[in-house]
N, C-alpha and C positions, 0 to 999 in steps of 0.2 A: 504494500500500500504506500501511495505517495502522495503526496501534498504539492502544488504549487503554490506557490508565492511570486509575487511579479511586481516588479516596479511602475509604477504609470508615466509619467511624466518621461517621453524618452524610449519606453518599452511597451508598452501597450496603447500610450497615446503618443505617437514619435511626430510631435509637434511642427519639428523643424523637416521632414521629409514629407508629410502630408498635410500639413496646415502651415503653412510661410507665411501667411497674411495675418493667421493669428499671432504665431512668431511674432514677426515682426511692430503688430500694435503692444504684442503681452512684453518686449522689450521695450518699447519706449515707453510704456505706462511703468514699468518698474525703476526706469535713470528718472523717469522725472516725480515719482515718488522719494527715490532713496537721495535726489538732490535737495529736494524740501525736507528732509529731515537731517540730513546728515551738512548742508551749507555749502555743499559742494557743487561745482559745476558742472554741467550735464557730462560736457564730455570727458570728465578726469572720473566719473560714477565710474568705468569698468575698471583701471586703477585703482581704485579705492576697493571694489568688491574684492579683487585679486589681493590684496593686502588680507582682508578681513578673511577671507574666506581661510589664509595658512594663518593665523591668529585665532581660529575658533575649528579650524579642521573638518571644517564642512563643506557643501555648497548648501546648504539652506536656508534663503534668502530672509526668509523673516523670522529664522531663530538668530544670525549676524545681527539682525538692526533691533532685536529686542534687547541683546544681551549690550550691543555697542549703545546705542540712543534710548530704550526702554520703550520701543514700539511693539505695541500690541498685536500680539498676531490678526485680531477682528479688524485692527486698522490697515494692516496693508493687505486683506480682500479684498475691505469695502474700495479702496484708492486705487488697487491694482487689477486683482482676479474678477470683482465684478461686472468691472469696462468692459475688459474681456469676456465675459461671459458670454455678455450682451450680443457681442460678435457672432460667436461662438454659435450660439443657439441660430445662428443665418448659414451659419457654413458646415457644420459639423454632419454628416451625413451616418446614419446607420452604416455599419460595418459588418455588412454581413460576411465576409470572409475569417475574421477574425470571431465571430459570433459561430459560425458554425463548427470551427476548430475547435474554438471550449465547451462548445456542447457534445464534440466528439470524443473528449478525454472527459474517462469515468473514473476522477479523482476529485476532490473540492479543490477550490482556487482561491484565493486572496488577495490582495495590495496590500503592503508595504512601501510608503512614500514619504519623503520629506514636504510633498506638496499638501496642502491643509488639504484634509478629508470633504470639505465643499465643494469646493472643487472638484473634487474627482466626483462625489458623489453625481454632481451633476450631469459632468461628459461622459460619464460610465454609460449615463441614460441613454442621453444620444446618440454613444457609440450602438447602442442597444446591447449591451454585456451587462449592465448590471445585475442583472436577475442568475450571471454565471459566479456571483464572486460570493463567496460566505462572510466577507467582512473586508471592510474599508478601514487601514489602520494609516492615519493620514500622521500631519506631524503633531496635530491638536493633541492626537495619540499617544506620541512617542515622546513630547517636550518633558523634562528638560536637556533631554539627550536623544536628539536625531542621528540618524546616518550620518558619517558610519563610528559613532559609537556604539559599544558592545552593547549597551542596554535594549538600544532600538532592537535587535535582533531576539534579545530575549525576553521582551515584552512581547515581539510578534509570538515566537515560538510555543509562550505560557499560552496566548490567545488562540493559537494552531490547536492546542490540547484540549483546550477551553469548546474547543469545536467540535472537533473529533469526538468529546467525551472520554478520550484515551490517551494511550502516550504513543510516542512515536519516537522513532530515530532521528537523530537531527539529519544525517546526509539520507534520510528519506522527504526532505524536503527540500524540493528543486527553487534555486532564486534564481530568477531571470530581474538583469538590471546592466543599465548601460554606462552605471559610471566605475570607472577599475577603482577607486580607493574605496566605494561600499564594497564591491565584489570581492575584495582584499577581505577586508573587515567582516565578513559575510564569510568565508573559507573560514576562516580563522574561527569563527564563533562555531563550526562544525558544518553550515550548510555545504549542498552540492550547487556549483556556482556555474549560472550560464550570461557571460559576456553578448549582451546585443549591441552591432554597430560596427564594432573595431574589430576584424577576422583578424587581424595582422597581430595586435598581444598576446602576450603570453599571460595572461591575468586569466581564472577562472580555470573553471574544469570544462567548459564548453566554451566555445565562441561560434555565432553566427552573427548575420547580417541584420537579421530583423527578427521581429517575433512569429512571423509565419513561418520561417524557416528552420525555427528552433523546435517551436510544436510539430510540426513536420514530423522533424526528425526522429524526435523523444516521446512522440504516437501516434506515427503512421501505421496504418492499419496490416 
C-alpha cells in the first residue's frame, strides 16, 4: 500500500508551463506587495527575496515576510493570491488528463504545500481534482515550520496516519515536488522522492518532467 503526497504549486499546478498569464500577474502582484511592506523598490524585491529566502531557508513567501516584517499570512492572500484568483477562475480550465490519472491510481492522495491551503483549495476545484485528494495541508498547516523543514514532513506524515486510520512506512509514501532543497529534506525525513521539472539532477529517487509523466510511470496499467 502507498500513499501519494504531491506538491501543488509547480507539480500538480505547474503554473509557469500552463498558466504564464497567471505567472506573470501572481509575480507582479507579489514585488508590488512585498515593496509596500518591506520599503523596497520594485525592482531590487527579487534581491531582497534571494537574501531572505538563505536567511530563513525557504522559498515560502509569506512565512519570509511574517517572520522578517510580521505580515500576516491573511494579509498577503487578501493583496496577492486573491487578485489572482480573480484571474484564475477566467483561465483555469478543468484538467481532465490529470483528473483521470488520479482516478486511475487506487491509492489516497494529498498536498503538501508551502502555498496557503486557499489557494489550493480553490484551483484544486477548477482543476477538477479536488474531490481526488484526502486533504489539503497548505502552509496555514504547517507554520511555524514550512518546507523544507523536518517538521513540515512530519506533521504531513502524522496527518497520512491520521487518514489511513493506520501506520504506514514512511518510503511507502511517494513525494512528488519540484523544488531539490524540499526533495532533499523530504529523502532525508525517510520519504521516497520524485523530482518534477529538472531530468538532469541528481536530487530525489525519481526525476521526470512533469506530473503526467511520473504517474505514468509509477501506474501504468
Amino acid at each position: 500500500m502507498k500513499f501519494l503526497l504531491m506538491d501543488y504549486e509547480g507539480c500538480l499546478f505547474p503554473i509557469i508551463e500552463k498558466h504564464p498569464k497567471i505567472g506573470i500577474i501572481y509575480k507582479e502582484a507579489k514585488r508590488r506587495f512585498i515593496s509596500e511592506v518591506s520599503g523596497v523598490e520594485k525592482d531590487n524585491v527579487s534581491d531582497l527575496l534571494k537574501r531572505l529566502r538563505i536567511k530563513y531557508k525557504t522559498d515560502a513567501t509569506p512565512y519570509i515576510l511574517n517572520r522578517e516584517y510580521k505580515v500576516e499570512i491573511d494579509s498577503y492572500i487578501e493583496n496577492v493570491y486573491k487578485p489572482v484568483l480573480s484571474i484564475a477562475k477566467k483561465l483555469v480550465k478543468k484538467d481532465d488528463k490529470l483528473k483521470e490519472r488520479l482516478e486511475e491510481i487506487d491509492y489516497d492522495k494529498a498536498v503538501l504545500s508551502n502555498t496557503p491551503r486557499y489557494i489550493i483549495e480553490h484551483l484544486a476545484k477548477l482543476q477538477g481534482i479536488r474531490d481526488q485528494l484526502s486533504f489539503i495541508m497548505g502552509l496555514e498547516d504547517i507554520m511555524p515550520t514550512p518546507k523544507p523543514y523536518k517538521d513540515a514532513y512530519k506533521k504531513a506524515y502524522e496527518e497520512i496516519k491520521k487518514s489511513l486510520n493506520r501506520r504506514i512506512n514512511k518510503k511507502d509514501v511517494i513525494y512528488f515536488e519540484d523544488n531539490v532543497e524540499n526533495i532533499r529534506s523530504a529523502g532525508r525525513f525517510g520519504f521516497t522522492t520524485v523530482l518534477i521539472g529538472d531530468t538532469r539532477s541528481k536530487c530525489g529517487d525519481f526525476r521526470f518532467k512533469d506530473i503526467y509523466k511520473a504517474l505514468s510511470y509509477f501506474f501504468e496499467d
